[in-house]
N, C-alpha and C positions, 0 to 999 in steps of 0.2 A: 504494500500500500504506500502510495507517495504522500513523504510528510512535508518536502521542501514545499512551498505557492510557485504559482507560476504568475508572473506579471504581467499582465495583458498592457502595454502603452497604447491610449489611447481609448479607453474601457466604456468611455461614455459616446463612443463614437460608433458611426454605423456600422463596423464591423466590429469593434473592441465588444462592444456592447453586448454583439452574442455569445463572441465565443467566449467573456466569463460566465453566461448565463449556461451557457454549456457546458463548461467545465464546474462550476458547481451546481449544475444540477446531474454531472457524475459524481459528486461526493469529492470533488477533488479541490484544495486549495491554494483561491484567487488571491492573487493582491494587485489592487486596483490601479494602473498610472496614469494619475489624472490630478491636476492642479491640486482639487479640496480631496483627494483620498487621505487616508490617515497618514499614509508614506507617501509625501508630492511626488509627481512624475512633473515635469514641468520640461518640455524643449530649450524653453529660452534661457534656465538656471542650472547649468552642467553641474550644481552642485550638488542638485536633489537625484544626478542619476544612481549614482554608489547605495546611498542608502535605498532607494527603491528596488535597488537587484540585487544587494546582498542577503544572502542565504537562497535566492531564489536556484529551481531546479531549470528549468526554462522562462525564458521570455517571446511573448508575441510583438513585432516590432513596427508600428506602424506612424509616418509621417505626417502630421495634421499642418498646412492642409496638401500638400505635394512634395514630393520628393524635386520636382520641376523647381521650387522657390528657392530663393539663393541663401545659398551656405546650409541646406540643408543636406546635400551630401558628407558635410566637413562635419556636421553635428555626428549624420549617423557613424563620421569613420570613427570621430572619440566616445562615441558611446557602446561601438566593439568592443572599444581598449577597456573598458572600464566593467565590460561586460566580462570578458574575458579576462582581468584580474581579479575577476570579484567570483568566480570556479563556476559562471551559469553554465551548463550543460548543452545547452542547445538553445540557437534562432531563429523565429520561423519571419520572414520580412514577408510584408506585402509589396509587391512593386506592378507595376502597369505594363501593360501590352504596347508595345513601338513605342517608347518613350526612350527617348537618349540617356535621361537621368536617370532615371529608374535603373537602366543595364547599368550605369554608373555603380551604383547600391549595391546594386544587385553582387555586383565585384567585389565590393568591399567586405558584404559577407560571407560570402566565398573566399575569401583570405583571413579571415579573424581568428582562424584558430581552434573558433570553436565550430560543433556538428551544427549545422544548420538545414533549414529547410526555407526554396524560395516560390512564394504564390502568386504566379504572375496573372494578372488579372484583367480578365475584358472590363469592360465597359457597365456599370450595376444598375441593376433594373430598378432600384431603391432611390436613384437620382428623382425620378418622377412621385414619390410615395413621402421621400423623407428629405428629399435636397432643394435647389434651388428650383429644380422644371414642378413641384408641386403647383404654385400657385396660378403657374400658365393653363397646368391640368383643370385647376378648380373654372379658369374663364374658358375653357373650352379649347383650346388653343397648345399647339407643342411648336414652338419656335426654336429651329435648330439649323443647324449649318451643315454642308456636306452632303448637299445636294439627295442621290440616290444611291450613296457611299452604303455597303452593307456592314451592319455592326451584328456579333453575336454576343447581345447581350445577356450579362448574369444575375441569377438571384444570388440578395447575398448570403443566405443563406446557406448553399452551396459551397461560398468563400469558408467560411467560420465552418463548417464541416471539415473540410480539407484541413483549414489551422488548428483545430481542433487535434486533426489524426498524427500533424505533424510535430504538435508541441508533446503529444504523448505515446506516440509508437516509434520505437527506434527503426522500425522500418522504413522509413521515411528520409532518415538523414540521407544528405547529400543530392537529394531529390529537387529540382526545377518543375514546379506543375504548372503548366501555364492554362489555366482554365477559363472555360467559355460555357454559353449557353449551348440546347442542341441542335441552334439553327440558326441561318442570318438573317437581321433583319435589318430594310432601312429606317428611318422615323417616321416614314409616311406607315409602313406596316403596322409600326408599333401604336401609331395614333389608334390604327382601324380595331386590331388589339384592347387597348384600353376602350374607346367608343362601346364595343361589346359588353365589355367588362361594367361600365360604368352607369351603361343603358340613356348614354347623350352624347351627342357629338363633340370629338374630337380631334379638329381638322388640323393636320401639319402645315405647318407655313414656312417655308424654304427664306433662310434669311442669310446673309451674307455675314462673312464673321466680323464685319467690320460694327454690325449691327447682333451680334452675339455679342459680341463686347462693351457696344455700349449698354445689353442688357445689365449684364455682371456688373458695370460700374454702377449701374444705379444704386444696388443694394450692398455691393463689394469696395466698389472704392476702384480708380483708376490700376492701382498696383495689382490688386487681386485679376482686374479684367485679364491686366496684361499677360499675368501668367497661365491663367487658362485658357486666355484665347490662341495662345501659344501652344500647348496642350493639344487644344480642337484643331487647331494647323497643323499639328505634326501628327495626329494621329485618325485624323480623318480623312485620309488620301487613299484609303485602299489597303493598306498596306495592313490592317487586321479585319479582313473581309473573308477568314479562314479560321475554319472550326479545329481545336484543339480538344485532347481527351484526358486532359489532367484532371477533371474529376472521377472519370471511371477510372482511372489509373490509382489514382491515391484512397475512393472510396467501394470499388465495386459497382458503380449504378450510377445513369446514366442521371444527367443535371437536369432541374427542372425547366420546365419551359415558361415562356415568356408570360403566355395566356394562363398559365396556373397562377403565378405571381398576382397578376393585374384582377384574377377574380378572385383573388383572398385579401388583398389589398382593399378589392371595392368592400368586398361583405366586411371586412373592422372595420367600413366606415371613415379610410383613411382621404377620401375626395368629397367627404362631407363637410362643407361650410364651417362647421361647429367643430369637427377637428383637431 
């Protein structure tokens, strides 16, 4: 029975989120990192990282809010070191699909010394339900860029499964999953998708990223646009318009689909006004 905790950074975040809900509802022990847990995790105070990973057996490692934003590479390479003098066991990193940064990481992991495990990850079906495309959901509307660009998008669900398998079965070290949904779609699909789901229209509207950007400013601030509109530039070209089997590979069984999401979504009530 494992007595070390395992650290999820990032705990209250959409993927942190599940998988300590899943790791203790296996009976197994969490320890939170996140600002106000009892042991801060904090990114921008290298000093809270030591005490939040000592004694820990594993850590889940994830960057709020991209591995894209600047000097977040140089954060995750001192938080190896600190990882790895502090005897953690094993890494499991989240990183992204066709993102430069992210392989950046992804390397740095792979060098640290310690067993790790890396989840490379489509595009999450959760952006509409818990992220910023909610409230365009709510007016009827999915404004996105990339034209007819096919995405295999994931639940995250799926994710925190996989993290899950990797923070606790050694079978898993030294393993790359790059995981996907079981099919492509573009955002016009996805709209027709959710519209079903929802039981009201919801029409895609093709917008240029010049105008995806000024979306994210409005609520994000010019710096944030920049970096995700950057993101949406480099990773909506085609270039992950290809299905991967890193979750059958890591879990046996095959990833849920889009339209199961979007009709478990609608029935919590999650595109309801009140919300």
């Amino acid at each position: 029975m494992q007595t070390k905790p395992i650290l999820v950074i990032g705990s209250t975040g959409k993927t942190g989120s599940r998988v300590a809900a899943k790791l203790e509802n296996m009976g197994l022990p969490v320890r939170h990192g996140s600002r106000n847990a009892a042991i801060p995790f904090d990114w921008e105070t290298p000093d809270s990282w030591g005490p939040a990973l000592a004694g820990t057996a594993s850590a889940y490692v994830t960057y709020f809010p991209d591995l894209a934003f600047p000097g977040a590479v140089e954060k995750l390479e001192a938080l190896c070191k600190v990882a790895s003098d502090a005897g953690v066991e094993r890494l499991v990193l989240l990183s992204g699909r066709g993102e430069h940064h992210a392989r950046l990481g992804e390397e740095i992991v792979r060098a640290s010394g310690v067993h790790f495990t890396i989840v490379r990850s489509a595009w999450f079906a959760q952006n509409f339900s818990e992220g910023y495309l909610r409230a365009p959901i709510l007016a009827g509307v999915l404004p996105m860029p990339g034209g007819m660009i096919q995405e295999p998008i994931i639940d995250i669900d799926d994710i925190a499964d996989v993290v899950v398998a990797g923070l606790t079965e050694d079978r898993h070290n030294g393993e790359i999953y790059e995981v996907t949904g079981p099919r492509l779609m573009t955002f016009a699909d996805m709209a027709v998708e959710l519209s079903a789901a929802t039981g009201r229209e919801i029409r895609h509207i093709p917008i240029s990223f010049e105008e995806f950007h000024a979306n994210i400013a409005r609520t994000g601030g010019d710096f944030v646009a920049d970096v995700f509109t950057a993101i949406a530039r480099e990773t909506l070209d085609g270039r992950n318009a290809t299905l991967c089997n890193g979750v059958q590979r890591a879990l046996g069984r095959q990833p849920r689909d889009f339209s199961t999401f979007a009709e478990a979504a609608a029935k919590a009530g999650t595109w309801s006004a009140a919300a």
